[in-house]
DRENDO-1510 file (C-alpha; in Angstrom, 1 decimal, always signed):
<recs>
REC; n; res; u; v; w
REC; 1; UNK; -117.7; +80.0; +46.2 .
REC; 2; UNK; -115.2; +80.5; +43.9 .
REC; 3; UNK; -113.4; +84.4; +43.5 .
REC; 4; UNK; -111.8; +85.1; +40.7 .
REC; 5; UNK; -108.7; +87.9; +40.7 .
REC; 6; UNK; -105.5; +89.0; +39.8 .
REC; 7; UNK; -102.1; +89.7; +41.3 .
REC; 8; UNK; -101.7; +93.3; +41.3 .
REC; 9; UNK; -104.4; +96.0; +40.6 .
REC; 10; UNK; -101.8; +98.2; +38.8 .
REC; 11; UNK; -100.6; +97.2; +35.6 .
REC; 12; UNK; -104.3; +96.3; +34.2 .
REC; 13; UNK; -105.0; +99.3; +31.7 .
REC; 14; UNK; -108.3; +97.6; +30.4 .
REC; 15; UNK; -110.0; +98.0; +33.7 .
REC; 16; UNK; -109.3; +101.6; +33.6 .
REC; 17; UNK; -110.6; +104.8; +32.2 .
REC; 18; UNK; -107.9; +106.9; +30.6 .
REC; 19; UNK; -105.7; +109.0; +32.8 .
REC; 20; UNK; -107.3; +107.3; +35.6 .
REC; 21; UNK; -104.6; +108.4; +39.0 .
REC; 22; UNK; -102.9; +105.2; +40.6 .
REC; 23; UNK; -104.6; +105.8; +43.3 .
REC; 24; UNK; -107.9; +104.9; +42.5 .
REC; 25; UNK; -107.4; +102.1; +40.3 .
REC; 26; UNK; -108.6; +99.7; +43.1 .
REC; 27; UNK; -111.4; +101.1; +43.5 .
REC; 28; UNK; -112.9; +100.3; +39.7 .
REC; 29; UNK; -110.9; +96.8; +39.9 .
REC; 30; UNK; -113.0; +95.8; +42.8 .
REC; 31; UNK; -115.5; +96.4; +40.2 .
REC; 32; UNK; -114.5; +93.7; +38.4 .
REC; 33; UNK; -113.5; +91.4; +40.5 .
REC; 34; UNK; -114.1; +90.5; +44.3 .
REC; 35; UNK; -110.5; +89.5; +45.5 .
REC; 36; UNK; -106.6; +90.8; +44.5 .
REC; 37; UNK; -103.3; +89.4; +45.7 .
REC; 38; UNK; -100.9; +92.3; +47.1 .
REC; 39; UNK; -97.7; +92.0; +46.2 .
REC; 40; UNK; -96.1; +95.1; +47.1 .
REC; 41; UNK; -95.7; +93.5; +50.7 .
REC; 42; UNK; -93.0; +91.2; +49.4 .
REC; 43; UNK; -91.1; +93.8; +48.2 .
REC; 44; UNK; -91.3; +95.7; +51.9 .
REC; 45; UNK; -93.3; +95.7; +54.7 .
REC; 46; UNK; -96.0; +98.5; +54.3 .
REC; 47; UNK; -96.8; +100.9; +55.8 .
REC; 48; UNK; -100.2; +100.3; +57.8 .
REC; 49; UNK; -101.8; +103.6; +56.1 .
REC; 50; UNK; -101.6; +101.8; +52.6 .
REC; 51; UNK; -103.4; +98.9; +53.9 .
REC; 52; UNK; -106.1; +101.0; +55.6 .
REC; 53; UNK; -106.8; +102.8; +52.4 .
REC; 54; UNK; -107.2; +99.8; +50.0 .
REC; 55; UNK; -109.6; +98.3; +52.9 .
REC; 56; UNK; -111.5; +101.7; +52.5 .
REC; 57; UNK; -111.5; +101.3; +48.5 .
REC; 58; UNK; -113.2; +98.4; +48.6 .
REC; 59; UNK; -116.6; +96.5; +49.1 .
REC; 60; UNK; -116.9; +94.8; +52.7 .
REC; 61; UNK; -117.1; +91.8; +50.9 .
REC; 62; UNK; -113.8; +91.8; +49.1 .
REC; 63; UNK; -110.8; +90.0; +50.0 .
REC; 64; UNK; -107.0; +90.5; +49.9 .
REC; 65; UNK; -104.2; +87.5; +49.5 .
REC; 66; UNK; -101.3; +89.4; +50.9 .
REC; 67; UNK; -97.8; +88.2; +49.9 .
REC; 68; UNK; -95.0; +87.4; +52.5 .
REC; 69; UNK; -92.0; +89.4; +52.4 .
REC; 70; UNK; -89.5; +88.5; +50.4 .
REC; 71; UNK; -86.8; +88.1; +53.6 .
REC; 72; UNK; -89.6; +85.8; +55.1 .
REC; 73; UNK; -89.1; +83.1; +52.3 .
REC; 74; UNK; -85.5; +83.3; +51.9 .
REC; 75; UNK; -85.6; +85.5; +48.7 .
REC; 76; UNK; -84.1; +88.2; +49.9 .
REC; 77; UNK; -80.3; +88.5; +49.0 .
REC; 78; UNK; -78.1; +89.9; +51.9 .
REC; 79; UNK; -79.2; +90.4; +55.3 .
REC; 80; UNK; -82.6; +91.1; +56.2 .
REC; 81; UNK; -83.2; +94.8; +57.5 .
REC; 82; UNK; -83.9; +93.5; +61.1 .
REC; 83; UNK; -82.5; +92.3; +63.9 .
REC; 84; UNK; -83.6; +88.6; +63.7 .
REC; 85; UNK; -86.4; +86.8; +61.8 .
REC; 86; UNK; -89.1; +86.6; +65.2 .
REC; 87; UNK; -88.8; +91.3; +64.6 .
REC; 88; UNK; -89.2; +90.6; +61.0 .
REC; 89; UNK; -92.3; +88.1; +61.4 .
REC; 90; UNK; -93.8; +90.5; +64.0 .
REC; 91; UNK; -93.7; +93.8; +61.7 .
REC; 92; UNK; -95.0; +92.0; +59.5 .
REC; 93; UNK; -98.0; +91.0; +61.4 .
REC; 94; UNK; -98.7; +93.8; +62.6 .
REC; 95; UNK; -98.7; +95.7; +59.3 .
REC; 96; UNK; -101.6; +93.4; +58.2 .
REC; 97; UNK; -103.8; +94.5; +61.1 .
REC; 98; UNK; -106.0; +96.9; +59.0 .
REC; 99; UNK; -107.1; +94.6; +56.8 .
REC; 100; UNK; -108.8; +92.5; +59.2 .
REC; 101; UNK; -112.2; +90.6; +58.0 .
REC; 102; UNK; -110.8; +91.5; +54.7 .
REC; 103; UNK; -108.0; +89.2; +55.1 .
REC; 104; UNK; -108.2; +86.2; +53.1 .
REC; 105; UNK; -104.9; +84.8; +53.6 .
REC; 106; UNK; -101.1; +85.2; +53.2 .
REC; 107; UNK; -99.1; +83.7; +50.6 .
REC; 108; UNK; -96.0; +82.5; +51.8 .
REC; 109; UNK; -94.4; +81.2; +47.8 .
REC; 110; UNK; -90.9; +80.1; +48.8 .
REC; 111; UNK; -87.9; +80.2; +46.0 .
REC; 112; UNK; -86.8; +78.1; +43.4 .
REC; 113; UNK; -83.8; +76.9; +45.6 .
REC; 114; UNK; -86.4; +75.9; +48.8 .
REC; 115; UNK; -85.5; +71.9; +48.2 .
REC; 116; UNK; -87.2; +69.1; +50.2 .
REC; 117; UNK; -85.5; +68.4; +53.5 .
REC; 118; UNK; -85.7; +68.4; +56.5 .
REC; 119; UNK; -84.4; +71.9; +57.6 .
REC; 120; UNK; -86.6; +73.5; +55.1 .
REC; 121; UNK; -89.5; +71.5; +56.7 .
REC; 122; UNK; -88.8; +72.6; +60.2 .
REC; 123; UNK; -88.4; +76.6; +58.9 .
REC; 124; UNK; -92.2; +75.5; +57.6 .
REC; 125; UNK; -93.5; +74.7; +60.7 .
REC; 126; UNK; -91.6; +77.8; +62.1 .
REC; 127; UNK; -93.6; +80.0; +60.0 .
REC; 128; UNK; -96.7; +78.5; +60.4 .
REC; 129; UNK; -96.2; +78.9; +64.4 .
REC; 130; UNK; -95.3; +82.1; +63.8 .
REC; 131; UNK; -97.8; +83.2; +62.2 .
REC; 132; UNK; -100.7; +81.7; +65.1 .
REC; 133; UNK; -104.3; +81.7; +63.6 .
REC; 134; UNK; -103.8; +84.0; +60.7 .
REC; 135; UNK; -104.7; +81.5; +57.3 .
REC; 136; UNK; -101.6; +81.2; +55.5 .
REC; 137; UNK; -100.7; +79.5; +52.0 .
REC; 138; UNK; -98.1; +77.5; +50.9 .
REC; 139; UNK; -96.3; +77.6; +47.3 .
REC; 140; UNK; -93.3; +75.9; +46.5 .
REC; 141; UNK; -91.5; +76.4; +43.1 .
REC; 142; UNK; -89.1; +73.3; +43.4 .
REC; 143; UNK; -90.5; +70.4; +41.9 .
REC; 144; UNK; -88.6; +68.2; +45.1 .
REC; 145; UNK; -92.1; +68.6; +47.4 .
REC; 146; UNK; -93.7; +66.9; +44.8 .
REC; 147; UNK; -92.1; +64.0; +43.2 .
REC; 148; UNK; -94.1; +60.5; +43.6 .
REC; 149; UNK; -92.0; +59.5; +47.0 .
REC; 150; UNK; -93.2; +63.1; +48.6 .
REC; 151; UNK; -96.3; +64.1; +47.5 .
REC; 152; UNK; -98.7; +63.0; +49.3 .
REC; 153; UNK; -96.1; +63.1; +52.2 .
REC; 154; UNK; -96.4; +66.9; +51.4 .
REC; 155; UNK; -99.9; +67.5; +51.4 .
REC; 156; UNK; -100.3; +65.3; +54.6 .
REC; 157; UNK; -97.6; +67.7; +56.2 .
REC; 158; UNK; -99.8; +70.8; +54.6 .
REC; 159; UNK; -102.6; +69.1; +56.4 .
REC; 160; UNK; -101.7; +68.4; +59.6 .
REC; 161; UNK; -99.5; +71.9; +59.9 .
REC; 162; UNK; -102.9; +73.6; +58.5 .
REC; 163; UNK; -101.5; +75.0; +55.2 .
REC; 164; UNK; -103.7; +76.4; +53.0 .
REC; 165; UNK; -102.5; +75.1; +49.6 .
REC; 166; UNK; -101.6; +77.4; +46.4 .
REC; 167; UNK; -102.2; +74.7; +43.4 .
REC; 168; UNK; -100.6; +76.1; +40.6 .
REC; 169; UNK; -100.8; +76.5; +36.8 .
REC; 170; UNK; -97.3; +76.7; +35.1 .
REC; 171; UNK; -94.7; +75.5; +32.9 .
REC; 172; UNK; -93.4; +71.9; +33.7 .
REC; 173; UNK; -89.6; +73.3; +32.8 .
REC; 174; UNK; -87.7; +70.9; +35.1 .
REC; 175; UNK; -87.1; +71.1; +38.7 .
REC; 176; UNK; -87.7; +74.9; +38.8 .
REC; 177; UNK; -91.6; +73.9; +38.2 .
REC; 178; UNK; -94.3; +71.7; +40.4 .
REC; 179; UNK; -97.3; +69.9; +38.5 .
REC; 180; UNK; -101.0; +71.1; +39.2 .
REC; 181; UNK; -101.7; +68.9; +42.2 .
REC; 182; UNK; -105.7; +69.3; +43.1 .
REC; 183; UNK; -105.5; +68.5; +46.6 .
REC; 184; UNK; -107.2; +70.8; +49.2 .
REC; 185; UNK; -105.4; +71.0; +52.6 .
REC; 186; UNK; -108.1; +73.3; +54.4 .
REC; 187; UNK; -111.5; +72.6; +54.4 .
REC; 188; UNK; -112.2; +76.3; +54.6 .
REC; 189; UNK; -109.6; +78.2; +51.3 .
REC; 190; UNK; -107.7; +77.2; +48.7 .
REC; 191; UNK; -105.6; +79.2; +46.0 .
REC; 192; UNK; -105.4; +78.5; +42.6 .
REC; 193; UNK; -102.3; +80.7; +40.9 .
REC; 194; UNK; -102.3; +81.1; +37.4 .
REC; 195; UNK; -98.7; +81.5; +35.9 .
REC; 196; UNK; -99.1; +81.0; +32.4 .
REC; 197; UNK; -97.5; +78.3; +30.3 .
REC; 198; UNK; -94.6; +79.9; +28.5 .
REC; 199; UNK; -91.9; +77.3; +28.9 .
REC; 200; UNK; -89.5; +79.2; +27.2 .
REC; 201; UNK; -89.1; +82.0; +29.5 .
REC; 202; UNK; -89.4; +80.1; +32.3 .
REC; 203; UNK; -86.4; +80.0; +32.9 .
REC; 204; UNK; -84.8; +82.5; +31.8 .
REC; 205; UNK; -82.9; +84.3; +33.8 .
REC; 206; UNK; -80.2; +85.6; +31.8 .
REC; 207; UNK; -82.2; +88.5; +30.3 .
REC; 208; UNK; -82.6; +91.8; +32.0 .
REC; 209; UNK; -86.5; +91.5; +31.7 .
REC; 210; UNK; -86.6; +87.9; +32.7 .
REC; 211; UNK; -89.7; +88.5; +34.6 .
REC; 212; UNK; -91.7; +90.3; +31.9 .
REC; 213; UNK; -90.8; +87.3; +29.7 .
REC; 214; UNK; -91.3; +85.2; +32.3 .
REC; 215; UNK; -95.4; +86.2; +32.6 .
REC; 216; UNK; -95.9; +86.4; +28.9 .
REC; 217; UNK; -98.7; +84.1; +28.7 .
REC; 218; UNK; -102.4; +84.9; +27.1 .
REC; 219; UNK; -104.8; +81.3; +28.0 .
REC; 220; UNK; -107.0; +80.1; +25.1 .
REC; 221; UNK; -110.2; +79.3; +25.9 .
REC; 222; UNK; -109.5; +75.2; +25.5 .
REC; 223; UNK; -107.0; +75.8; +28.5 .
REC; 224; UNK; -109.5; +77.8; +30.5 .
REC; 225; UNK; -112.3; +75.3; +29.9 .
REC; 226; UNK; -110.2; +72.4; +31.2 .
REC; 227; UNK; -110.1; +74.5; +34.3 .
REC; 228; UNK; -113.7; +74.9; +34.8 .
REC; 229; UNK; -114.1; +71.3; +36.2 .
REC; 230; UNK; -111.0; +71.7; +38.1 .
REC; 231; UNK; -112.1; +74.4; +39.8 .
REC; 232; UNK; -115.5; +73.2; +40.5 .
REC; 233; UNK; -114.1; +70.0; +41.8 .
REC; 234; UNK; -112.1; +72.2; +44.3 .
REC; 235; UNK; -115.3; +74.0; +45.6 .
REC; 236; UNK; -116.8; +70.6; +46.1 .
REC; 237; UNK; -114.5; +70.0; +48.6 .
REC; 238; UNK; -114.1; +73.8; +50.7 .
REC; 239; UNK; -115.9; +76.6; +51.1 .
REC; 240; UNK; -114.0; +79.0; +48.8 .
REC; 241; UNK; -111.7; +78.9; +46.2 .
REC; 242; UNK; -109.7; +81.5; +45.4 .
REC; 243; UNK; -108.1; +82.1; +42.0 .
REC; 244; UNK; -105.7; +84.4; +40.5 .
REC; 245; UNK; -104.0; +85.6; +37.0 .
REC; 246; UNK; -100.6; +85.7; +37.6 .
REC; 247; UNK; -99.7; +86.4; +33.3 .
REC; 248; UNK; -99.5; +90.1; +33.5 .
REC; 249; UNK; -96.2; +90.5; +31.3 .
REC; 250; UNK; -98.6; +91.3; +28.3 .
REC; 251; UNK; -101.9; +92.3; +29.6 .
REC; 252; UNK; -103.6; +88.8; +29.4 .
REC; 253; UNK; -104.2; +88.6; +33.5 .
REC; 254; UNK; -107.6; +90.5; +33.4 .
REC; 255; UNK; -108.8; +89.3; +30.1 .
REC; 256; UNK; -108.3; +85.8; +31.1 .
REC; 257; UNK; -109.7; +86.3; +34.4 .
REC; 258; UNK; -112.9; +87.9; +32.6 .
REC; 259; UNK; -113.2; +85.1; +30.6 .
REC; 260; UNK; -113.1; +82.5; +33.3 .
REC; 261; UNK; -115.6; +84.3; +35.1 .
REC; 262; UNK; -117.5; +84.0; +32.1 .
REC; 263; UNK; -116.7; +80.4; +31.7 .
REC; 264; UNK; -118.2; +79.5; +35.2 .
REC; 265; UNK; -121.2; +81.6; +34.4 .
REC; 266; UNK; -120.4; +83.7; +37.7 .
REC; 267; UNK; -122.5; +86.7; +38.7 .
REC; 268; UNK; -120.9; +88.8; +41.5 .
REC; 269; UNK; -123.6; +90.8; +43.3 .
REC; 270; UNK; -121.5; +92.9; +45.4 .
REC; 271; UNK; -118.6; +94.3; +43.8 .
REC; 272; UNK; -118.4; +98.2; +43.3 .
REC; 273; UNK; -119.2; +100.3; +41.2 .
REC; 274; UNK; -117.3; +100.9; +38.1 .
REC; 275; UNK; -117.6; +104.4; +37.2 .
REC; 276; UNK; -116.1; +106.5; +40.0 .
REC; 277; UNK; -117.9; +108.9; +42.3 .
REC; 278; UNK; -115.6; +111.8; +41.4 .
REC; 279; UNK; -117.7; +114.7; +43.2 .
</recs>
């Protein structure tokens, strides 16, 4: 099975009737699509009760990628707001206790400066200890885990530490980027994370809206085709593939998701309704 979805249910206007309140946006995006990456959680550790009510807004079916917190992959500047990282891993655990069958897996993307060796490898199999039998993903963003000496040496190690592994498309802007490597690690998930191709602002950090620039990506439909084989060479080979938009910067994400659903010629059959029940 392959799901198709974006990161982030908030900034999608096309999905949404006018004036339509925050709060009930995912309920008509889980009529679009049957899965969504949170990323508020990498931000901060929510609240349980915000969990509890996007589990309630959405079809049993539907599945959330939750992201790691941000002092969990070393992005965090500063010191963490706990008292060591095993109180940090455990309230974050627990905070993803509502979602329960829901859970699809949590994205663990590490930063830019998260280089091959061997201290970063042993922090790995920390955090996949850590995190017992909860399905976990691994991203990396330096292009060290996959140079031709490490590769495969990479995947094996995703393997044999039972790493569910995000394949991404992005940019190939230097050692700040990894390739697309279509390997599966689990026989069960894999993610596919769609970052858009914008070399330019890749990079670029010196701008005060690097991240919006960063995003601003809108796929032509040549670029989406090639993915259609990828993808269905992925399901081939476990049971679900999950894929999300990542180019939100200019409203692309749920166009281009649209359209590879379209591509696939995929008919979800239990996603909810799209006009809201307002009485």
């Amino acid at each position: 099975m392959i799901l198709i979805g974006l990161t982030g249910w908030g900034d999608h206007d096309s999905l949404y009737t006018p004036n339509l309140s925050p709060r009930d946006k995912l309920k008509q995006y889980a009529g679009y699509f049957p899965t969504v990456e949170v990323d508020s959680t990498f931000y901060a550790i929510q609240p349980k009760q915000n969990a509890a009510k996007w589990v309630k807004d959405t079809p049993d079916s539907f599945k959330f990628i939750v992201k790691a917190y941000q002092g969990m992959t070393g992005h965090q500047r500063g010191p963490i707001p706990f008292q060591n990282k095993n109180e940090m891993f455990t309230a974050f655990i627990d905070s993803l206790e509502p979602y329960q069958a829901k859970l699809a897996m949590v994205l663990f993307q590490f930063p830019p400066w998260f280089e091959c060796k061997r201290e970063n490898v042993d922090y790995l199999r920390w955090c996949r200890d850590a995190m017992g039998d909860i399905p976990c993903a691994l991203e990396f963003r330096h292009s060290s885990w996959f140079t031709p000496e490490f590769t495969q040496k990479t995947i094996d190690f995703m393997k044999k530490e039972n790493w569910i592994h995000s394949i991404c498309d992005e940019p190939q802007a230097g050692v700040t980027s990894i390739p697309t490597v279509l390997e599966v690690t689990n026989d069960d998930k894999v993610l596919v994370r769609f970052h858009g191709r914008n070399i330019y602002g890749w990079n670029k950090r010196t701008d005060q809206n690097w991240r919006e620039v960063r995003y601003l990506y809108r796929y032509n439909h040549q670029e989406l085709l090639d993915w259609k084989g990828k993808l269905q060479k992925l399901q081939t080979q476990c049971k679900q593939v999950f894929s999300v938009f990542n180019n939100n910067s200019g409203g692309d994400a749920a166009d281009n998701a649209k359209q590879m659903i379209d591509i696939l010629s995929i008919e979800y059959d239990d996603l909810a309704p799209r006009q809201l029940d307002l009485f």
